[in-house]
LOFI-996331 format. One line per field, with one value per residue (C-alpha): residue number from 1; residue in one letter; x, y, z. Coordinates in steps of 0.02 Angstrom, whole numbers, plus 50000, padded with zeros to 5 digits. Example, Ala and Ser with C-alpha at 12.3 -4.5 7.8 and 13.67 -1.06 7.14 Angstrom:
residues 2
num	(1 2)
residu	(A S)
x	(50615 50684)
y	(49775 49947)
z	(50390 50357)
//
This chain:
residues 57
num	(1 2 3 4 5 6 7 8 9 10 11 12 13 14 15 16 17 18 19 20 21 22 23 24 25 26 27 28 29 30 31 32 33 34 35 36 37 38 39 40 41 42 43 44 45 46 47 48 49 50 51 52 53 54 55 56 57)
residu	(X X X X X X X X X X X X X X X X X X X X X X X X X X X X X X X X X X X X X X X X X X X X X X X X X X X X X X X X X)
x	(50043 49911 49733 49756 49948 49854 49695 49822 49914 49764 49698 49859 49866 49691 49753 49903 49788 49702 49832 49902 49747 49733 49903 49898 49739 49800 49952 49838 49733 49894 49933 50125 50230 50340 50180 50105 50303 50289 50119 50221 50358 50210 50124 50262 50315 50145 50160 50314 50230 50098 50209 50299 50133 50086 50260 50215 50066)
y	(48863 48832 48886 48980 49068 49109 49211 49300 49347 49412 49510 49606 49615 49722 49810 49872 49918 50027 50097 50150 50208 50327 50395 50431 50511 50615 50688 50757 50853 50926 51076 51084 51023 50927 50835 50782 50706 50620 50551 50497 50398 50339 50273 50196 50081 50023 49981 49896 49797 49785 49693 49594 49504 49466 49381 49261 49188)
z	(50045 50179 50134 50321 50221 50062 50188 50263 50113 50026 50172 50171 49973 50015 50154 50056 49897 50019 50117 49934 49891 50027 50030 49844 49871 50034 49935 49784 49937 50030 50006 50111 49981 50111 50189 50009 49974 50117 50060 49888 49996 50065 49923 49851 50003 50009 49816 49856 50015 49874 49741 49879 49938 49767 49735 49860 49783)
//
């Protein structure tokens, strides 16, 4: 992997921890239970982005 490959990879590794972050943080503040699922679903695709960058390295 390219030192330019691994950059990008860990820029979206943080970008994903965030976006995680923040959904996971927006669901425990939502009060509509169907929002605050959505939030969940959410969450765990970005885990799963998450997971899938750090396969790659």
């Amino acid at each position: 992997m390219t030192n330019k490959e691994l950059l990008y990879v860990e820029d979206a590794l943080g970008h994903e921890k965030f976006m995680k972050s923040c959904s996971a943080k927006t669901s425990s503040q939502l009060q509509d239970p169907v929002l605050s699922g959505y939030m969940l679903e959410l969450e765990k695709t970005h885990q799963e982005l998450y997971d899938k960058f750090l396969n790659l390295l």
